[in-house]
C-alpha positions as CSV (number, residue, x, y, z in Angstrom):
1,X,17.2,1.3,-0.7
2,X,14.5,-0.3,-3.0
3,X,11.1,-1.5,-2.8
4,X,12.7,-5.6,-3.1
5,X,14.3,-4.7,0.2
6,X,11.3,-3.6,1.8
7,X,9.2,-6.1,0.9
8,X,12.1,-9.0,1.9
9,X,11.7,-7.6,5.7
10,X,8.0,-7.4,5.7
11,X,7.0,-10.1,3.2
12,X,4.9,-10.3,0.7
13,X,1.3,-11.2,1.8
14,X,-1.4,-8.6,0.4
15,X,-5.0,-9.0,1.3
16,X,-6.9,-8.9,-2.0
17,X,-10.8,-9.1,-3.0
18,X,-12.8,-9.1,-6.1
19,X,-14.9,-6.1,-7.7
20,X,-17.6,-8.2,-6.4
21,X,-16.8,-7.4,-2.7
22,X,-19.6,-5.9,-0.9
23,X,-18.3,-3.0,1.1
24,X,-19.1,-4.1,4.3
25,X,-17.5,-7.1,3.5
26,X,-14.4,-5.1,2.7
27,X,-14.7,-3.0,5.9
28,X,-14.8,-5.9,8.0
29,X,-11.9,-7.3,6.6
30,X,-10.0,-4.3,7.3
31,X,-11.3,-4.1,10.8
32,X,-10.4,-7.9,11.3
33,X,-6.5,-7.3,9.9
34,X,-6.3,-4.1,11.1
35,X,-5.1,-2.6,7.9
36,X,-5.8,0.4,6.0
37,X,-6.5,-1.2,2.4
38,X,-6.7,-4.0,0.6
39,X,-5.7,-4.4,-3.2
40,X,-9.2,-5.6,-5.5
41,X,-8.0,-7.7,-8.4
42,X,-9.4,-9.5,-11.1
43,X,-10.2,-13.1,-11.9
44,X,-6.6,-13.0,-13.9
45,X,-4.8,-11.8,-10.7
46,X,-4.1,-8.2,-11.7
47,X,-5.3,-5.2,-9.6
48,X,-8.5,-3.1,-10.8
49,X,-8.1,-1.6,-8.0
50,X,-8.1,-0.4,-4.1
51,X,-10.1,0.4,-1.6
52,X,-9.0,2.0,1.7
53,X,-10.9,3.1,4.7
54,X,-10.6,7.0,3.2
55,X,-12.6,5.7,0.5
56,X,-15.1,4.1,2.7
57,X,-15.8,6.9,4.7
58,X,-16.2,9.2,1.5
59,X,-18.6,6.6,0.1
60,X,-20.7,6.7,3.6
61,X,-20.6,10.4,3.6
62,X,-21.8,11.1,-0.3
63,X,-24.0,8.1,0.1
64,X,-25.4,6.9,3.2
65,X,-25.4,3.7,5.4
66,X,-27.0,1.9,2.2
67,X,-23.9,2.2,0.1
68,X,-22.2,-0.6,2.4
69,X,-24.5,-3.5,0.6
70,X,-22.6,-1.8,-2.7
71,X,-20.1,-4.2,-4.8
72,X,-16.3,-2.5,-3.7
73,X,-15.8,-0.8,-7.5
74,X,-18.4,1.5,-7.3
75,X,-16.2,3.4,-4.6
76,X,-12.6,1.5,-5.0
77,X,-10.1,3.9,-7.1
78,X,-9.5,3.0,-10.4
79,X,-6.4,4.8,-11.2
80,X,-4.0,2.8,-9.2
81,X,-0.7,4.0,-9.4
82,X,1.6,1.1,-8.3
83,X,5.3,0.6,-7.8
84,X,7.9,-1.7,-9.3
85,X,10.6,-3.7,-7.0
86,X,13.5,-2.1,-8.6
87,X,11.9,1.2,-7.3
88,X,13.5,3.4,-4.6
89,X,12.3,4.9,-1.4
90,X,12.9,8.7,-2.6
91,X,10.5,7.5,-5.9
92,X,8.4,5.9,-3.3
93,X,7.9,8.7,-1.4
94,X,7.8,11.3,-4.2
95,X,4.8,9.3,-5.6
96,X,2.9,9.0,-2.4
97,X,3.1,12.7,-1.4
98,X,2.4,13.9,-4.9
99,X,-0.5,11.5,-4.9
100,X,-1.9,11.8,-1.2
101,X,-1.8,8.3,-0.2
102,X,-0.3,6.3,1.9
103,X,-0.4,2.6,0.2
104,X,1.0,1.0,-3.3
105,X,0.7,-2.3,-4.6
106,X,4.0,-3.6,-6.3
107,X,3.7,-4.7,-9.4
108,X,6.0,-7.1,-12.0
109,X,5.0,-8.2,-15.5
110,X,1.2,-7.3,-14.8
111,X,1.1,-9.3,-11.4
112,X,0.6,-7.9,-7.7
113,X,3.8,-8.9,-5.8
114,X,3.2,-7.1,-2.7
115,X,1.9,-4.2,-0.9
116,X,4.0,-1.1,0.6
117,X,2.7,1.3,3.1
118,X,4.1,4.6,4.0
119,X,5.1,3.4,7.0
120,X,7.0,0.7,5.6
121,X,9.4,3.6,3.9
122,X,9.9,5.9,6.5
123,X,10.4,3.1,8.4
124,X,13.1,1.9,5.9
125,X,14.6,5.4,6.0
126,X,14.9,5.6,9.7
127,X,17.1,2.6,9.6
128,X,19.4,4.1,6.7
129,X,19.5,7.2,8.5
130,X,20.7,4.8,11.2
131,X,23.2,3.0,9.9
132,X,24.5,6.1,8.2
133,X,25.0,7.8,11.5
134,X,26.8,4.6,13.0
135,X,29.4,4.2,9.9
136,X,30.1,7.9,10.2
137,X,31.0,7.1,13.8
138,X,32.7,4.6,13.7
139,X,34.9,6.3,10.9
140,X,35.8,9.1,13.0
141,X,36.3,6.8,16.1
142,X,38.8,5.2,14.0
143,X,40.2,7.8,12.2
């Protein structure tokens, strides 16, 4: 299974902000979506970064209350690894526990496409396991 497939069951809908973002403007966005990132991206539409509620709470910790009237990028991570749609789940997965994080942005020809979640792979994985186990029973059922 690939990333495409994940993102045709859940769409493609990403919350984005600018560099510009205070950060308590981003933590109430995330608060209001119940989400656990969102994707910051340029004027030209491709991603500078992200900024999840880990980061937040790093930032708040180093820093103090007075870090939330801060633009996003001065605590957003810069080094954003992303994905491509033609990706896999294993890749997914690989990437996310070597990485230790639980969020990628999809990415074609320099453009955010999407946005996929740990959850969204295991949850992908679950069903192949799934459909796996129901094939192999209804091959020996029908012998």
């Amino acid at each position: 299974m690939n990333v495409a497939a994940i993102l045709k069951l859940k769409g493609r809908d990403v919350l984005t902000a600018p560099p510009s973002t205070k950060l308590l403007a981003i933590a109430r966005l995330l608060g209001e979506h119940k989400i656990g990132c969102i994707v910051i991206v340029d004027g030209d539409g491709s991603v500078s970064g992200i900024v999840s509620e880990r980061d937040i709470v790093q930032e708040l910790a180093r820093a103090g209350t007075a870090v939330m009237d801060a633009p996003v990028e001065a605590c957003m991570t810069k080094s954003v690894v992303s994905c491509r749609e033609a990706d896999t789940t294993d890749q997914l997965m690989g990437e996310m526990t070597a990485h230790r994080f639980r969020h990628m942005p999809v990415v074609e020809r320099g453009r955010l496409v999407g946005l996929v979640s740990i959850g969204d792979v295991v949850r992908m994985r679950i069903a192949e396991a799934e459909m796996e186990a129901a094939a192999m029973r209804e091959y020996i059922a029908t012998g």
